[in-house]
C-alpha positions, 0 to 999 in steps of 0.5 A, a space after each residue: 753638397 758645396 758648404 754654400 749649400 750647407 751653410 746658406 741652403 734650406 735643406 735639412 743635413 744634419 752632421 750626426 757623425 760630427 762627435 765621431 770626426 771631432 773624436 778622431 781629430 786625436 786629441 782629448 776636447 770638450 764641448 765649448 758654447 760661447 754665449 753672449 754675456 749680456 743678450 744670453 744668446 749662444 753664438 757658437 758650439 766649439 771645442 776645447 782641448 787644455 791649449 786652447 782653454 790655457 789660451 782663452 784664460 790667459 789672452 781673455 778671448 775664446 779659443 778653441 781646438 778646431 777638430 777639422 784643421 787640427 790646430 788652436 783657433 783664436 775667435 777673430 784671429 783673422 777675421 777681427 771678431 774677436 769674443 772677449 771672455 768675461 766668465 767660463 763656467 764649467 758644467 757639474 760634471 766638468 766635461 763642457 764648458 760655457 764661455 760668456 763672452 763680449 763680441 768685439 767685432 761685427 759678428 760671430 759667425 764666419 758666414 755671411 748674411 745676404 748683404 755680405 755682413 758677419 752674421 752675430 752667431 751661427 745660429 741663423 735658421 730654423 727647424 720647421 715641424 715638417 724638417 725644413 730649415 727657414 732663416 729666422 
């Protein structure tokens, strides 16, 4: 499966060994949902190590430890958009926290929508009761 597949299909493949990947990336994370401040809406589930959560207090933009390439990932870096921070909250047991955050730019999401638009978060389709997927 090509991630055009995986990102723009209709075929239910959830990523259930996800956590065990993102664990092995060799550094201590935390979950990380960035949330629209002002619609409520989550735009983003990422992860946190204290480098990127030292950044996104410092810069005011959230940031991320991407698991897969194994560096700090400053939301917008290279697209433009960028999620300026206006609250982190952390969880009651201190193991996720919650950015609410402002886009910046077009969207949040690094794909695109059928008229080549950033979508505004990642969260584009829907789990049908009969397990398929349908955009929303």
């Amino acid at each position: 499966m090509t991630h055009e597949e995986l990102e723009e299909g209709f075929e239910l493949r959830l990523d259930f060994g996800k956590l065990a990947k993102a664990a092995a990336c060799g550094e201590d994370i935390l979950p990380a949902v960035a949330q629209d401040a002002d619609s409520g809406e989550v735009l983003i589930v990422g992860y946190v190590n204290r480098l990127a959560l030292e950044t996104a207090l410092k810069e005011g933009k959230a940031t991320f430890w991407s698991t897969s390439r194994n560096e700090l990932w400053i939301k917008g870096a290279t697209s433009g958009d960028f999620l300026e921070i206006a609250q982190v909250l952390v969880n009651c047991e201190q193991n996720s926290i919650l950015y609410r955050v402002r886009p910046a730019g077009k969207g949040a999401c690094h794909t695109k929508d059928p008229k080549g638009h950033t979508r505004r978060g990642c969260y584009y389709r829907q789990i049908l009761p009969n397990g398929k997927l349908a955009p929303l």
